[in-house]
Structure formats: C-alpha cells, structure tokens
MARMARGU-455575 format. One record per atom (N, C-alpha, C, CB): x, y, z; atom name. Coordinates in steps of 0.2 Angstrom, whole numbers, plus 5000, padded with zeros to 4 digits. Glycine has a CB too. Layout:
BEGIN
R     X     Y     Z   a
R     X     Y     Z  CA
...
//
This chain:
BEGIN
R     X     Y     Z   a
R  4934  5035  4945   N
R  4939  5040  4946  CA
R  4944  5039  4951   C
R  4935  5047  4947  CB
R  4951  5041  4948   N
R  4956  5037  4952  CA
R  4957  5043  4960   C
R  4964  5035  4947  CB
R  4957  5044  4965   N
R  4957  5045  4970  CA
R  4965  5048  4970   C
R  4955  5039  4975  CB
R  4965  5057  4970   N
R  4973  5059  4971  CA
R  4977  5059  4980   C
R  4972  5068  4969  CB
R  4972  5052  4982   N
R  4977  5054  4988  CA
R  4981  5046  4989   C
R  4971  5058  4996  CB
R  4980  5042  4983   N
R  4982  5036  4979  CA
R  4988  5038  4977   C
R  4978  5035  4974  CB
R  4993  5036  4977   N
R  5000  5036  4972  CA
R  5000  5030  4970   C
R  5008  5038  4975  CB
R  5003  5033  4964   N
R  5008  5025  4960  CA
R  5013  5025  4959   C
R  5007  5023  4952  CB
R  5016  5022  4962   N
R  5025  5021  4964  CA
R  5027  5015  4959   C
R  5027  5019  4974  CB
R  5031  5016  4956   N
R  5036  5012  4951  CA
R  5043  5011  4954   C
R  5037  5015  4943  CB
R  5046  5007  4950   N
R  5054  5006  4952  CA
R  5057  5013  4953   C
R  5059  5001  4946  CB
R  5055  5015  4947   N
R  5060  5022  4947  CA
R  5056  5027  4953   C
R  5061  5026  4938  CB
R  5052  5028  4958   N
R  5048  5031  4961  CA
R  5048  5031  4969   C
R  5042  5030  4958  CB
R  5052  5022  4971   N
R  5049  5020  4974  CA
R  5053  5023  4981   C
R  5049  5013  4973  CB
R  5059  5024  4980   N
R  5063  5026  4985  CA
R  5061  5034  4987   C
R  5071  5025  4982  CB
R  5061  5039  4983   N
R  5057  5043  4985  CA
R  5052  5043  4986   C
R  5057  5047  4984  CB
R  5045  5043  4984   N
R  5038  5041  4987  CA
R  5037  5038  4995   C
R  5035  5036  4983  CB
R  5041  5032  4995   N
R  5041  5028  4998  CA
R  5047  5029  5004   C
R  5039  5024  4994  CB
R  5052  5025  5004   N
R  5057  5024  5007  CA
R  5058  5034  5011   C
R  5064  5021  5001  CB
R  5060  5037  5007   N
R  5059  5044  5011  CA
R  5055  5049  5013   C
R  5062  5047  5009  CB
R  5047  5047  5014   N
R  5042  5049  5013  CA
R  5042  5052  5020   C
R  5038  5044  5011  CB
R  5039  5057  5021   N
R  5042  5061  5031  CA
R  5032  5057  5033   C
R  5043  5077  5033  CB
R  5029  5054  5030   N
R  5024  5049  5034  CA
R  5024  5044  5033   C
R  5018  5050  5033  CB
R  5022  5039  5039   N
R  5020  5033  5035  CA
R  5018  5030  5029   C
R  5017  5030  5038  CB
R  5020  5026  5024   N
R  5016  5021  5020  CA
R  5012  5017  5019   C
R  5019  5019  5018  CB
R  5007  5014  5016   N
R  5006  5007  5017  CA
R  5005  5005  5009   C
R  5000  5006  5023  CB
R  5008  5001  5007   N
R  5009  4998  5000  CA
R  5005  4993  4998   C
R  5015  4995  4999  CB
R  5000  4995  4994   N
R  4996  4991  4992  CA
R  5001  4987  4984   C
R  4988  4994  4991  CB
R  5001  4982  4984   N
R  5004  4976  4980  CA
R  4998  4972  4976   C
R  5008  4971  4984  CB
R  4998  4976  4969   N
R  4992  4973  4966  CA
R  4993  4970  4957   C
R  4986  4979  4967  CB
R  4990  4968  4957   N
R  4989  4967  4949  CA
R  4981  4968  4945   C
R  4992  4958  4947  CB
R  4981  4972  4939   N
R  4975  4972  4935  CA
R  4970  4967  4936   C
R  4977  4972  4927  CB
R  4974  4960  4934   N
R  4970  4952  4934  CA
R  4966  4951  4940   C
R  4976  4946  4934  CB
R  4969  4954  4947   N
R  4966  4950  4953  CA
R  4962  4954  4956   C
R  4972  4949  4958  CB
R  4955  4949  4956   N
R  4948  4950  4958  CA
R  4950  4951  4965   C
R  4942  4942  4957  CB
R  4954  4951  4970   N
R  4953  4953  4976  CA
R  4956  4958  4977   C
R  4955  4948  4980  CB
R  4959  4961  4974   N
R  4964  4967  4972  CA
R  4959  4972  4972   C
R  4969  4967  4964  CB
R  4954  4970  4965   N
R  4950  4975  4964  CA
R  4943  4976  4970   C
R  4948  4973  4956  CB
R  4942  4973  4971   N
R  4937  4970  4980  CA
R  4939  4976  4986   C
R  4940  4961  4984  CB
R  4945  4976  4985   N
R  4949  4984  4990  CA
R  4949  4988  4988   C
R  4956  4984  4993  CB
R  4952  4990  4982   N
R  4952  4996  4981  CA
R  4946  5002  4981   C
R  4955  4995  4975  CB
R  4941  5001  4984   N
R  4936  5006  4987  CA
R  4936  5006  4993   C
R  4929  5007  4986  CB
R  4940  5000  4997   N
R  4942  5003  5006  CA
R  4946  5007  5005   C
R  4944  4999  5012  CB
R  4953  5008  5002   N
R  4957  5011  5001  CA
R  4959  5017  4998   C
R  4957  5008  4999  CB
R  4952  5017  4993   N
R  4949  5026  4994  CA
R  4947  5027  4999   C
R  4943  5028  4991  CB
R  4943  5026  5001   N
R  4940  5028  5008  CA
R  4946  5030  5014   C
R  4936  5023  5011  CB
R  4950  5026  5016   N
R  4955  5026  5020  CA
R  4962  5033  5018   C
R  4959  5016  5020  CB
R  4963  5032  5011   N
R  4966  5038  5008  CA
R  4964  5045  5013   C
R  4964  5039  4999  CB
R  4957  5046  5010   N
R  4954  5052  5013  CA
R  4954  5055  5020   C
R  4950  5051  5011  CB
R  4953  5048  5025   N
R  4952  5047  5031  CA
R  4957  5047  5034   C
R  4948  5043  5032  CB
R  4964  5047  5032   N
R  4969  5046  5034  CA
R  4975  5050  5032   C
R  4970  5039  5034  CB
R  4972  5054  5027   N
R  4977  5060  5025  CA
R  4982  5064  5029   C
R  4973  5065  5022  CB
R  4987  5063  5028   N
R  4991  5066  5033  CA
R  4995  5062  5038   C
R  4988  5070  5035  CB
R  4990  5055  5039   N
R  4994  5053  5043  CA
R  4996  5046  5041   C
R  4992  5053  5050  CB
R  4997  5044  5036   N
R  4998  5040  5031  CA
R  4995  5039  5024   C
R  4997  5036  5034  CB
R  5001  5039  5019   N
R  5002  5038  5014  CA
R  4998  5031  5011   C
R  5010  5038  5014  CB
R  4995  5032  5005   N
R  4992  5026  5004  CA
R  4995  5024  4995   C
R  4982  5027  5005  CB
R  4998  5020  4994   N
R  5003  5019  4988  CA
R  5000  5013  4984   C
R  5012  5017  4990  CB
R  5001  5013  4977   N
R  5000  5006  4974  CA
R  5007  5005  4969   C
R  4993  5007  4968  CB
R  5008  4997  4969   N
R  5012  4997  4965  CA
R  5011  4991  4962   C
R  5017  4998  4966  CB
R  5011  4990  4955   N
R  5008  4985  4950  CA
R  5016  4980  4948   C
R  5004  4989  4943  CB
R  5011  4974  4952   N
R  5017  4968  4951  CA
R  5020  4965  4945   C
R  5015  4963  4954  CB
R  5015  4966  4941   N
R  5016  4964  4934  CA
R  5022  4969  4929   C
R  5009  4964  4931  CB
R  5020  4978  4933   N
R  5024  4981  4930  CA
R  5031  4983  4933   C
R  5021  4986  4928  CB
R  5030  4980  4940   N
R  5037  4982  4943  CA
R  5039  4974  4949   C
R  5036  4990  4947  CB
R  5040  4970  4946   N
R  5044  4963  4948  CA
R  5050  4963  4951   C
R  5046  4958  4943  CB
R  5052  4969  4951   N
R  5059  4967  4954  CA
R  5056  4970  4961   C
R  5067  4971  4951  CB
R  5051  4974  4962   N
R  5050  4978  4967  CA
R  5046  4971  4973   C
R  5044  4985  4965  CB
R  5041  4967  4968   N
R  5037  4964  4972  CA
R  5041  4959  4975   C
R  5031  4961  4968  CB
R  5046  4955  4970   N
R  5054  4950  4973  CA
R  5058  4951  4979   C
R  5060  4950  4968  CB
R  5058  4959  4978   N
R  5064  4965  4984  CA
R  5060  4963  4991   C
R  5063  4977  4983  CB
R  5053  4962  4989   N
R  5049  4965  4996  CA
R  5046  4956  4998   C
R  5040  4973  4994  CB
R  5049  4951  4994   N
R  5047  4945  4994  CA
R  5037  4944  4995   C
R  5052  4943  4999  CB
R  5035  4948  4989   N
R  5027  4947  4987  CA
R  5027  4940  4984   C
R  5023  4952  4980  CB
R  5024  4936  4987   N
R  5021  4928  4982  CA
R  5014  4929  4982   C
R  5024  4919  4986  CB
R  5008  4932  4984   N
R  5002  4933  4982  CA
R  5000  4939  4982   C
R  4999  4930  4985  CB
R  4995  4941  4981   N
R  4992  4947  4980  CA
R  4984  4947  4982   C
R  4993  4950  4973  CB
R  4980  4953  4985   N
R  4986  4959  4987  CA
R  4988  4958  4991   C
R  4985  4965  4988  CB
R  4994  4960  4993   N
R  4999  4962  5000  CA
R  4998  4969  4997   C
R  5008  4959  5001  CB
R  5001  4971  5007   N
R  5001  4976  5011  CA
R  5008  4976  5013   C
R  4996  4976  5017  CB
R  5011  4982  5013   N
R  5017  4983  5017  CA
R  5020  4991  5019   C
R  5022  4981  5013  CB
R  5016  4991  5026   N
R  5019  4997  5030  CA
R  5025  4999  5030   C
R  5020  4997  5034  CB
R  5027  5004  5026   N
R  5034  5007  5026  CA
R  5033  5011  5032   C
R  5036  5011  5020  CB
R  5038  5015  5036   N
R  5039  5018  5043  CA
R  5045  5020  5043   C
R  5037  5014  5048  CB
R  5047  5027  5042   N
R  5056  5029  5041  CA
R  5060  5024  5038   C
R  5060  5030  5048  CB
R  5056  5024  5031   N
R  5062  5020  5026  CA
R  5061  5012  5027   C
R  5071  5021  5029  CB
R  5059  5010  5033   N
R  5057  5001  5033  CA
R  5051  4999  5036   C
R  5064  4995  5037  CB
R  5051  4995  5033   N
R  5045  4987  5033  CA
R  5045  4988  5041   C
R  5049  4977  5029  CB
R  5039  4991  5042   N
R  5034  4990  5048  CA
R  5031  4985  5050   C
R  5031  4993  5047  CB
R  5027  4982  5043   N
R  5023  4978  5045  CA
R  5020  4975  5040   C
R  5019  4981  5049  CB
R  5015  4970  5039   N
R  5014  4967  5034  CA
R  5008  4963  5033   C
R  5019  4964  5032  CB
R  5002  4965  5029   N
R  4995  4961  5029  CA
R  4994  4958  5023   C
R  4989  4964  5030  CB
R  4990  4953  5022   N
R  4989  4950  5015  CA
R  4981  4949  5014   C
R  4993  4943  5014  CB
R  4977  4952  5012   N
R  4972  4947  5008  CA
R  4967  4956  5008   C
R  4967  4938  5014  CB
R  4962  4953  5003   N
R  4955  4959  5003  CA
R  4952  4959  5010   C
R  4948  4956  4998  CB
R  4954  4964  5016   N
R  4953  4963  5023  CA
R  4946  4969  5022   C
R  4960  4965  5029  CB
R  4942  4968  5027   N
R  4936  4973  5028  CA
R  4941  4980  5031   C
R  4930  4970  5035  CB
R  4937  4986  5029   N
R  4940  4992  5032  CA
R  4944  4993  5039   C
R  4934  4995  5032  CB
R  4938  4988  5044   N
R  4939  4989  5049  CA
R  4949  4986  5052   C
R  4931  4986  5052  CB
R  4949  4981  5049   N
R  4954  4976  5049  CA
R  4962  4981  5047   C
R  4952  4969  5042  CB
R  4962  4985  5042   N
R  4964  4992  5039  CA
R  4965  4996  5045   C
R  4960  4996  5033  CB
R  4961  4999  5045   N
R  4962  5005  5053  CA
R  4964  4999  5060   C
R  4953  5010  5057  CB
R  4962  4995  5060   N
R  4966  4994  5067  CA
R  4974  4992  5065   C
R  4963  4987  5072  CB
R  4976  4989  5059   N
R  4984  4989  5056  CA
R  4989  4994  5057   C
R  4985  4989  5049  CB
R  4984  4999  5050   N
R  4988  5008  5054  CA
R  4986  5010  5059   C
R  4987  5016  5052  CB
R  4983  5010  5064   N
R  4981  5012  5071  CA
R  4988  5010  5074   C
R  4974  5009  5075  CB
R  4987  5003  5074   N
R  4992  4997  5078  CA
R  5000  5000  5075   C
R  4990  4987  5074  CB
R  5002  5002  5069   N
R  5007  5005  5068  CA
R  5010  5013  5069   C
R  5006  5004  5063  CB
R  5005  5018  5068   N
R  5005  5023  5068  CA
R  5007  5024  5077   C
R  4999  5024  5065  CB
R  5007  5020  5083   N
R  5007  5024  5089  CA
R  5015  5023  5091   C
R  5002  5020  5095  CB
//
C-alpha cells in the first residue's frame, strides 16, 4: 500500500511540489527495475511518517522523467536530493540503513 505522505513528482509537478515547497524535500530518484530502489522504499515509509511536517519525502521515476534525472545530473540510482528553498541542499546515493537517512535530514534540517 503506497504511503500518502509519499508524493510522485513528474516534470510537470516538479517545480511546485518541490522547488516551492514551504518544507524541505528530499528526492528519492528511482526506477521500477532497481533492486536497491526497491530495498528503501520501506525506510522511506517509515521516515515519511516520522518526519511529517518537517520534511517532504518525494519520488520521481527516472525512466519516466529523464530530463529531470539529466537537470539534477543522476548517473545511478537510487539518489537522494535535498531540496531546501528551491535548491539542492544536499545529496546521497545508495540503499542507506535508516539510521544513515536521519542523520542527512538532521544534518540538513538545522
């Protein structure tokens, strides 16, 4: 069951969801195909819920939106990218334990 505190941001979505969002983002960059993609996505639930309000938790699928993953220069997946008043805060890559996640937005968030 997909988690409503998850968005799915597309090209056409991204600037408001994302770029003018009055909380932080953090952008998961994923594709259907990828076994490590799918390995996070239940920290990710978890973090949604536990972090409501003080960060935004987004997806956006590379395969359906390329020009997005090119803009933000993605060459693997998944990536992470903290949005923070319109820009790139910050930036992680790989299936990271939970704990690795909260200290990012912790580390961002102050």
């Amino acid at each position: 069951m997909a988690n409503p505190e998850i968005i799915t941001v597309s090209e056409a979505s991204f600037a408001k969801d994302v770029l003018q969002s009055d909380v932080p983002v953090l952008v998961d960059f994923w594709a259907p195909w990828c076994g490590p993609c799918k390995m996070v996505a239940p920290v990710l639930d978890e973090l949604a819920g536990e972090m409501a309000g003080k960060v935004r938790i987004a997806k956006v699928n590379v395969d359906e939106n390329q020009s997005l993953a090119m803009q933000f220069r993605i060459s693997s997946i998944p990536s992470f990218v903290l949005f923070k008043n319109g820009q790139v805060a910050d930036r992680m890559l790989g299936a990271l334990p939970k704990s690795q996640f909260q200290t990012f937005i912790e580390r961002n968030l102050a």
